[in-house]
C-alpha positions in Angstrom: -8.1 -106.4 -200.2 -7.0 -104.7 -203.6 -6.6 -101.1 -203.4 -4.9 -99.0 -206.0 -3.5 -95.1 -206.2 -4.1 -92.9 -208.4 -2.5 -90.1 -210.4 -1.1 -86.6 -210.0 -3.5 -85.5 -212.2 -7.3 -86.3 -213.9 -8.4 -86.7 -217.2 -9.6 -82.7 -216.8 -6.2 -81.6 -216.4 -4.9 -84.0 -219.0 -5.9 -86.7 -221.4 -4.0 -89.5 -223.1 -4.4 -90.2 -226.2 -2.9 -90.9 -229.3 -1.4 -87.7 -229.8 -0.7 -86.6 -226.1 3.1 -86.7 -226.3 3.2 -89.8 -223.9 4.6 -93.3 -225.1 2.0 -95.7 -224.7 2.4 -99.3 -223.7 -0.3 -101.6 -224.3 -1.0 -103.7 -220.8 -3.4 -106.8 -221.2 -6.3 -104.9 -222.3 -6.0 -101.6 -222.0 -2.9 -98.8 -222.7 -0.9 -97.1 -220.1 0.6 -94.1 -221.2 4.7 -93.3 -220.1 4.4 -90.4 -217.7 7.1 -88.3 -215.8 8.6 -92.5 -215.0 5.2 -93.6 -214.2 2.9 -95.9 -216.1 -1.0 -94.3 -216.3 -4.1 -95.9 -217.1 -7.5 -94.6 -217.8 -9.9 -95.6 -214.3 -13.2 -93.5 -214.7 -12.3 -89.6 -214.7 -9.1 -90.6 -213.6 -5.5 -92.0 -214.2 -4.4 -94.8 -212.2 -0.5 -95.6 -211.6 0.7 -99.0 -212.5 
């Protein structure tokens, strides 16, 4: 079974982007974004940690 956990914080509270002030990384085929150590990636209305 796969599970997965999810970010401190939603995409309400913050959103990555290309001017957020996050390094992103691109991952297969999406972009996680560099944040506070953690890798984030867009899941729905959330961020999931990688």
């Amino acid at each position: 079974m796969s599970t997965h956990t999810t970010a401190e914080h939603t995409t309400a509270e913050h959103e990555h982007g290309e001017n957020c002030g996050h390094e992103a990384v691109q991952h297969d085929d999406h972009v996680d974004y560099l944040h506070d150590g953690h890798r984030h990636a867009l899941h729905g209305d959330h961020y999931d940690e990688h």
